[in-house]
Every structure is written in structure tokens, then in C-alpha cells.
PDB file of N, CA, C and O in Angstrom, chain B, residues numbered from 101:
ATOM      1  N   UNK B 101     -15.310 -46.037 -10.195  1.00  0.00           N
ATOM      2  CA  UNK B 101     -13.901 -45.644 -10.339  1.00  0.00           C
ATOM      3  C   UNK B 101     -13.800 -44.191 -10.782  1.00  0.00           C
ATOM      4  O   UNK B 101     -12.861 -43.515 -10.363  1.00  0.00           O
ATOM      5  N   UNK B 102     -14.935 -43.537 -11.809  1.00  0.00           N
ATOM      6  CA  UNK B 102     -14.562 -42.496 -11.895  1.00  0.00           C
ATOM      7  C   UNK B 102     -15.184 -41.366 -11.514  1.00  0.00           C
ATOM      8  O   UNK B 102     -15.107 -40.250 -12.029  1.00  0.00           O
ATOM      9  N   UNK B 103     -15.911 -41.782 -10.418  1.00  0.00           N
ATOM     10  CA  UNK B 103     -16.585 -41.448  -9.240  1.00  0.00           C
ATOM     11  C   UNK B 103     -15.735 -41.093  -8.125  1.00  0.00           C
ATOM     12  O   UNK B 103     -15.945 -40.215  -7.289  1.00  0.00           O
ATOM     13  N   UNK B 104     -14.653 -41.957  -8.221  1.00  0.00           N
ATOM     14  CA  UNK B 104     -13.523 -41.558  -6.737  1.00  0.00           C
ATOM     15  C   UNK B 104     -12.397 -40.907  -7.394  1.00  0.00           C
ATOM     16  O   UNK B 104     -11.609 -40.298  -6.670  1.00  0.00           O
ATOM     17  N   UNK B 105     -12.203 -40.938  -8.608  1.00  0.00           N
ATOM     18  CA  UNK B 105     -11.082 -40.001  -9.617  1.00  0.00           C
ATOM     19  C   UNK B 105     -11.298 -38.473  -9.268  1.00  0.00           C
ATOM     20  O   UNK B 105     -10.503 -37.568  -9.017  1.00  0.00           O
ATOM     21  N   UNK B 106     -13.198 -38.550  -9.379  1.00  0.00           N
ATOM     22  CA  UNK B 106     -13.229 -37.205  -9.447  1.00  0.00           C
ATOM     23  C   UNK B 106     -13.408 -36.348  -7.983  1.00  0.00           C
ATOM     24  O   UNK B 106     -13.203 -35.134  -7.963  1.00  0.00           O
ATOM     25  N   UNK B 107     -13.832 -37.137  -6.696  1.00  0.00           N
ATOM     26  CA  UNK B 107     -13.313 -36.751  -5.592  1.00  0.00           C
ATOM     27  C   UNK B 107     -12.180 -36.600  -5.239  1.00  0.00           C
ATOM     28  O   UNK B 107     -11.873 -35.700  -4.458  1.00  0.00           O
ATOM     29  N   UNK B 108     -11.067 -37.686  -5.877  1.00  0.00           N
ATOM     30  CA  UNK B 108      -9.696 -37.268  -5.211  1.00  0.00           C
ATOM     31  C   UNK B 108      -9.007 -36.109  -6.219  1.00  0.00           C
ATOM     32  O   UNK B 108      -7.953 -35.656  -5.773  1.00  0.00           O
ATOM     33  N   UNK B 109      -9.352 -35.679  -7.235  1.00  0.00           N
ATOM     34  CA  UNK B 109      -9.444 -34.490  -7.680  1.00  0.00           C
ATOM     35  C   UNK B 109      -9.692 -33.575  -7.007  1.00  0.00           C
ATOM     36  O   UNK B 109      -8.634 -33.166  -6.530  1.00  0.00           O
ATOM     37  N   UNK B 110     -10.633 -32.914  -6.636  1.00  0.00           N
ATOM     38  CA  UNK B 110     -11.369 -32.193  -5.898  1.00  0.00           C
ATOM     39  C   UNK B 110     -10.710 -32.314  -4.599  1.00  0.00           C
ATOM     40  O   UNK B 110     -10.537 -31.181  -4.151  1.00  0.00           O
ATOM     41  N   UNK B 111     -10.332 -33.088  -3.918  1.00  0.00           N
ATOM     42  CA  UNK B 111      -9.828 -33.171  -2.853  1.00  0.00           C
ATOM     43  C   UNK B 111      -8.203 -32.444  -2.912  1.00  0.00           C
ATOM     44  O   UNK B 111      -7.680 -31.601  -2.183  1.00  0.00           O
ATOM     45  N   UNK B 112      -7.481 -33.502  -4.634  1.00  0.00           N
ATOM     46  CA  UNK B 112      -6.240 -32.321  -4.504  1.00  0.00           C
ATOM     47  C   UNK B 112      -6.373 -30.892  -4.567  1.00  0.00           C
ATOM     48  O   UNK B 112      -5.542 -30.161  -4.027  1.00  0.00           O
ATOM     49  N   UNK B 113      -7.678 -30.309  -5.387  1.00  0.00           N
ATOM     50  CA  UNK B 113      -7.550 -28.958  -5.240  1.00  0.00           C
ATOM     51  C   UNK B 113      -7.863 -28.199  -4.160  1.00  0.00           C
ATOM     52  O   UNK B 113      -7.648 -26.991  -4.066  1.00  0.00           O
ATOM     53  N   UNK B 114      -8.623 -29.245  -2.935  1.00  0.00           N
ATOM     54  CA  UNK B 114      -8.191 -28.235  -1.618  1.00  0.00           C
ATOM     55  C   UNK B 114      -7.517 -28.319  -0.870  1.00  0.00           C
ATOM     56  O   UNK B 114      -7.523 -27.653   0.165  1.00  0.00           O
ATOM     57  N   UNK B 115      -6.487 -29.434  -1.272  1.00  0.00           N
ATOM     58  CA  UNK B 115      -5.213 -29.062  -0.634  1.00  0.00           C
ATOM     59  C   UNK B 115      -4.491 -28.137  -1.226  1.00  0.00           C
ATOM     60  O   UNK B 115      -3.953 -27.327  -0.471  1.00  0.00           O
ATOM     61  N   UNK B 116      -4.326 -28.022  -2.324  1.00  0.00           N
ATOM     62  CA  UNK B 116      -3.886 -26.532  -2.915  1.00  0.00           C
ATOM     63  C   UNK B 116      -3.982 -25.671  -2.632  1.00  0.00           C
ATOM     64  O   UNK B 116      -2.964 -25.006  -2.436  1.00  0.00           O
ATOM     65  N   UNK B 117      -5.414 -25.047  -2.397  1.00  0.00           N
ATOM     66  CA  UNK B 117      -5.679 -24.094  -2.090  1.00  0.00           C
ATOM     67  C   UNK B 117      -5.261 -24.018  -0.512  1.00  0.00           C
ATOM     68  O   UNK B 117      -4.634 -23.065  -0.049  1.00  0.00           O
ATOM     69  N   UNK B 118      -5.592 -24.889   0.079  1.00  0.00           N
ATOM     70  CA  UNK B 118      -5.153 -24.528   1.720  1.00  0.00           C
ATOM     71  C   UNK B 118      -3.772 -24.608   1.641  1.00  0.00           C
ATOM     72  O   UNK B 118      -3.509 -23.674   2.399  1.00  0.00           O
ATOM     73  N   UNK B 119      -2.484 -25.117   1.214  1.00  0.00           N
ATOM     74  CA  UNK B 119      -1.426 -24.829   0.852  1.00  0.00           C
ATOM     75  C   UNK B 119      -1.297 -23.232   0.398  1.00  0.00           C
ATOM     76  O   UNK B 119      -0.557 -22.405   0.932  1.00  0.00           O
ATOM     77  N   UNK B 120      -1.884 -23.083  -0.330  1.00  0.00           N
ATOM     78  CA  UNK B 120      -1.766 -21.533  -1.081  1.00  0.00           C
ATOM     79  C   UNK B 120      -2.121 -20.299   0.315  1.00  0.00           C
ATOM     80  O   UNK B 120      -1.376 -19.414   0.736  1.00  0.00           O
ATOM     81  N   UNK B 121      -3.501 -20.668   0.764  1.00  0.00           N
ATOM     82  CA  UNK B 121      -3.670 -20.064   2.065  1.00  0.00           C
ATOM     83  C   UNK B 121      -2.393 -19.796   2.978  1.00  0.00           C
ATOM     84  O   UNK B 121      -1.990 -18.693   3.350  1.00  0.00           O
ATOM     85  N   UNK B 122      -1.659 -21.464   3.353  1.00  0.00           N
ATOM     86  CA  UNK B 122      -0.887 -21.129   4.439  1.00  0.00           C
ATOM     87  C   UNK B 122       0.514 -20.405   4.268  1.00  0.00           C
ATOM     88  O   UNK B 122       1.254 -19.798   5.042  1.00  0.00           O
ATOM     89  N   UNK B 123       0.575 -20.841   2.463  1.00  0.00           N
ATOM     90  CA  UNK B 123       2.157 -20.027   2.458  1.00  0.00           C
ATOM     91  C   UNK B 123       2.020 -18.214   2.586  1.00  0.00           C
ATOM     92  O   UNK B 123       2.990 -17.464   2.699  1.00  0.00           O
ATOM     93  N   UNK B 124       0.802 -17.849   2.541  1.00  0.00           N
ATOM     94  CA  UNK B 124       0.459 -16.659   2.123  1.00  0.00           C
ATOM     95  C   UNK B 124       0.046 -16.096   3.618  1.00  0.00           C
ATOM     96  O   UNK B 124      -0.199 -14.896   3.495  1.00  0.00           O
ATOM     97  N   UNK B 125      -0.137 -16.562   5.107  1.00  0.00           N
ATOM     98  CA  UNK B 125      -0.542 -16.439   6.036  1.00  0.00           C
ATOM     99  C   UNK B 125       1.400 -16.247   6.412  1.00  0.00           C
ATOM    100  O   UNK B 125       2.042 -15.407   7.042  1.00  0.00           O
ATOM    101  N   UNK B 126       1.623 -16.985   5.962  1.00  0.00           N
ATOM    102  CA  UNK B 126       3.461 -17.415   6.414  1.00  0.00           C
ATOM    103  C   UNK B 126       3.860 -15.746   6.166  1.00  0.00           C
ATOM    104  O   UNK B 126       4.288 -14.961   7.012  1.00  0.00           O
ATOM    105  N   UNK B 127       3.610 -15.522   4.916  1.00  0.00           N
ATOM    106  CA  UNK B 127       4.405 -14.373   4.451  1.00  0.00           C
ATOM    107  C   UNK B 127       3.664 -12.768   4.982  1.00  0.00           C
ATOM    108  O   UNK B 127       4.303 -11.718   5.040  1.00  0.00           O
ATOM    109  N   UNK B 128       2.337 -12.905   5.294  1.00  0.00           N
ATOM    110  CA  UNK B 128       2.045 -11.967   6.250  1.00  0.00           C
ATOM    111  C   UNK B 128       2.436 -12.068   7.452  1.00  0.00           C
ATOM    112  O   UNK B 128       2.311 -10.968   7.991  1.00  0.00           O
ATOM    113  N   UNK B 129       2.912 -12.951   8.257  1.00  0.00           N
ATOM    114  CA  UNK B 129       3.128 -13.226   9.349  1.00  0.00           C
ATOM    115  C   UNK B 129       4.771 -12.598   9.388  1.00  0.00           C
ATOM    116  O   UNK B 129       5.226 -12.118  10.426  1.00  0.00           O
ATOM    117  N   UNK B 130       5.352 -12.658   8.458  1.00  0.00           N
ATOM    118  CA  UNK B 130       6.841 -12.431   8.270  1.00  0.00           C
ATOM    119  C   UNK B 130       7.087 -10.875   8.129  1.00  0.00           C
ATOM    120  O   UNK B 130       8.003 -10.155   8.525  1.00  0.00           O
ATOM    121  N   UNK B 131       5.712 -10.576   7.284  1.00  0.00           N
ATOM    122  CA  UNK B 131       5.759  -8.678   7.387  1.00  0.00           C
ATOM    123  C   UNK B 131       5.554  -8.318   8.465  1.00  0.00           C
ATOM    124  O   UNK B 131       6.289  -7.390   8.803  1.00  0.00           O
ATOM    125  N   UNK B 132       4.751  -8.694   9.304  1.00  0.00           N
ATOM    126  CA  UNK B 132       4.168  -7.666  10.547  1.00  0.00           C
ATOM    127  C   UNK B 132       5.519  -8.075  11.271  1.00  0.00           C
ATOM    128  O   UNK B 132       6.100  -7.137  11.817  1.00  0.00           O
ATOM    129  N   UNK B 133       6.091  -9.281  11.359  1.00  0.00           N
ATOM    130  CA  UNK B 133       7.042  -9.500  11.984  1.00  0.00           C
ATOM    131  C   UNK B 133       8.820  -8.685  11.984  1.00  0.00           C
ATOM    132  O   UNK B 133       9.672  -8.640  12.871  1.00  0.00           O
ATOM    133  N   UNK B 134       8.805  -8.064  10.372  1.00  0.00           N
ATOM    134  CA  UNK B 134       9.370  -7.619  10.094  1.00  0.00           C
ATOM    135  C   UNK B 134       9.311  -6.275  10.699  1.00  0.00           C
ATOM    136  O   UNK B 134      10.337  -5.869  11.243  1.00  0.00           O
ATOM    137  N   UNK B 135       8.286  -5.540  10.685  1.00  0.00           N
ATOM    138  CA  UNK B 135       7.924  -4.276  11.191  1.00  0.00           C
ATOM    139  C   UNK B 135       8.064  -4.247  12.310  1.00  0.00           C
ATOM    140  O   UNK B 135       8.861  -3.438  12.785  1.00  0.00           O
ATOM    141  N   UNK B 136       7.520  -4.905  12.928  1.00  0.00           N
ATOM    142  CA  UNK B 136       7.388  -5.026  14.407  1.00  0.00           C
ATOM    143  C   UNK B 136       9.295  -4.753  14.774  1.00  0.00           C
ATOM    144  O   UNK B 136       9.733  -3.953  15.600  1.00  0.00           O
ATOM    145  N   UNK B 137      10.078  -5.627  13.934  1.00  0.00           N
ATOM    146  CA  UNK B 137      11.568  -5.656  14.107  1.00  0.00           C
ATOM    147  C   UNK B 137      12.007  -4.092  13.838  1.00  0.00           C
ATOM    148  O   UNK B 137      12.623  -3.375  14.626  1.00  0.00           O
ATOM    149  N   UNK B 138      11.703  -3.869  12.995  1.00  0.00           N
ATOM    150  CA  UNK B 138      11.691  -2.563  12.629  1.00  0.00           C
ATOM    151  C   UNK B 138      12.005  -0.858  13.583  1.00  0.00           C
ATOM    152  O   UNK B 138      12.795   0.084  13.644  1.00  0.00           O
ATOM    153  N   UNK B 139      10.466  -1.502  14.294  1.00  0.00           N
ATOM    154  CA  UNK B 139      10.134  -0.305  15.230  1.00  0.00           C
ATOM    155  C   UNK B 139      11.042  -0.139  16.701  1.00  0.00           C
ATOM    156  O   UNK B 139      11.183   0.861  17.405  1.00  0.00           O
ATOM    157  N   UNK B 140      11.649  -1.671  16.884  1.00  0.00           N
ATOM    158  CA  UNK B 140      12.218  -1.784  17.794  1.00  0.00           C
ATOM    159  C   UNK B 140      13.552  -1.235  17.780  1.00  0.00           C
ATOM    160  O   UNK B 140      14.143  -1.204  18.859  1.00  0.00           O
ATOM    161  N   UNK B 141      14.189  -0.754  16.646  1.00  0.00           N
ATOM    162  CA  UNK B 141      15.514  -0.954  15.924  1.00  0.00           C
ATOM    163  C   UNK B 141      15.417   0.735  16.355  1.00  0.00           C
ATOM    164  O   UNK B 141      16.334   1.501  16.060  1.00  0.00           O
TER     165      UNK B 141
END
């Protein structure tokens, strides 16, 4: 039991982190996107 506590631990923290990854991919994606709007303007 606290053998699988400590995998699904470990498991929430890489969903975190890949959460953390994607909001942070989101918000680069939104700058270049922004610029890109930018240049067109």
C-alpha cells in the first residue's frame, strides 16, 4: 500500500510538471503569435 502511495505520488508530480510544461508552451505560442500579429498590422 505504501508502495503504490508512493508511485501515485510521483506520478502526480509528472503530471504537474507536464501541466506546467504545457501552460508555458501555450504562452509562448501566444507571443510569437502575438508578434507575428504585430508585423502584419
Amino acid at each position: 500500500m505504501n508502495e503504490l502511495f508512493k508511485n501515485r505520488r510521483s506520478f502526480d508530480d509528472l503530471v504537474i510538471k507536464f501541466i506546467y510544461l504545457f501552460s508555458n508552451l501555450i504562452d509562448l505560442l501566444c507571443l510569437i503569435d502575438l508578434k507575428r500579429f504585430n508585423q502584419i498590422q
